[in-house]
C-alpha positions in Angstrom: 108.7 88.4 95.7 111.2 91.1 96.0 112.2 93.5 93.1 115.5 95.1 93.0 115.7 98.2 91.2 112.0 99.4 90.4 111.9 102.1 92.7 113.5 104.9 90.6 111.7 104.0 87.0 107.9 104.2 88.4 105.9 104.8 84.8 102.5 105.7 84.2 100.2 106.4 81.2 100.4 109.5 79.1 96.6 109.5 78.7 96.7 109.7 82.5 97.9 113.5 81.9 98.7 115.4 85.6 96.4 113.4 87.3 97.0 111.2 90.0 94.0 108.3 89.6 96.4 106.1 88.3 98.3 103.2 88.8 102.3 103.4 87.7 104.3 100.5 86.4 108.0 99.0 86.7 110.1 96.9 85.1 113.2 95.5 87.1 114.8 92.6 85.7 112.8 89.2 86.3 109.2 91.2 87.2 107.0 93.7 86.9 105.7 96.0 89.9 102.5 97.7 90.0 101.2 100.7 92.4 98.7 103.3 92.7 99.7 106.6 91.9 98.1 108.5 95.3 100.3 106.6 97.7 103.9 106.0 96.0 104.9 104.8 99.4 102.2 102.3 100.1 102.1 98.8 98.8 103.1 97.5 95.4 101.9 94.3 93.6 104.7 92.6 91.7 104.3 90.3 89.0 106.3 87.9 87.7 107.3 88.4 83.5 104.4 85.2 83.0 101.7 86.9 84.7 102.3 90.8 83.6 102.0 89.0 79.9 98.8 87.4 81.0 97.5 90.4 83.2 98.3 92.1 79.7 96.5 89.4 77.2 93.2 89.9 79.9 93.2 93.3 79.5 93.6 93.6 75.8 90.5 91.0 75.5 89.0 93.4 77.8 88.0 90.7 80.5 88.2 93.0 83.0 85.9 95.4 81.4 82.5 97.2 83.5 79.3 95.7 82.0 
């Protein structure tokens, strides 16, 4: 999928403080990209608007939580 427009609005958490073990997040119109914050140049998962919501719902339910 390609994503127009992401590259300039890279977000991350503000709990994530100066640190870069992170991953940043953007919005472009019909998806969401995702990257981690070390390699801004390396490669970016993009989601469509259906799965960030349920990449979203899984975290929230904390499926993807460490025993």
């Amino acid at each position: 999928m390609s994503i127009k427009g992401y590259r300039s609005s890279w977000r991350r958490s503000s709990h994530s403080a100066q640190g870069a073990n992170c991953v940043e997040v953007a919005q472009a119109t019909e998806a969401w990209a995702v990257r981690d914050s070390k390699d801004a140049t390396g490669p970016v998962l993009t989601l469509t608007r259906d799965e960030w919501t349920a990449l979203l719902d899984t975290i929230k339910t904390g499926t993807h939580d460490l025993p």
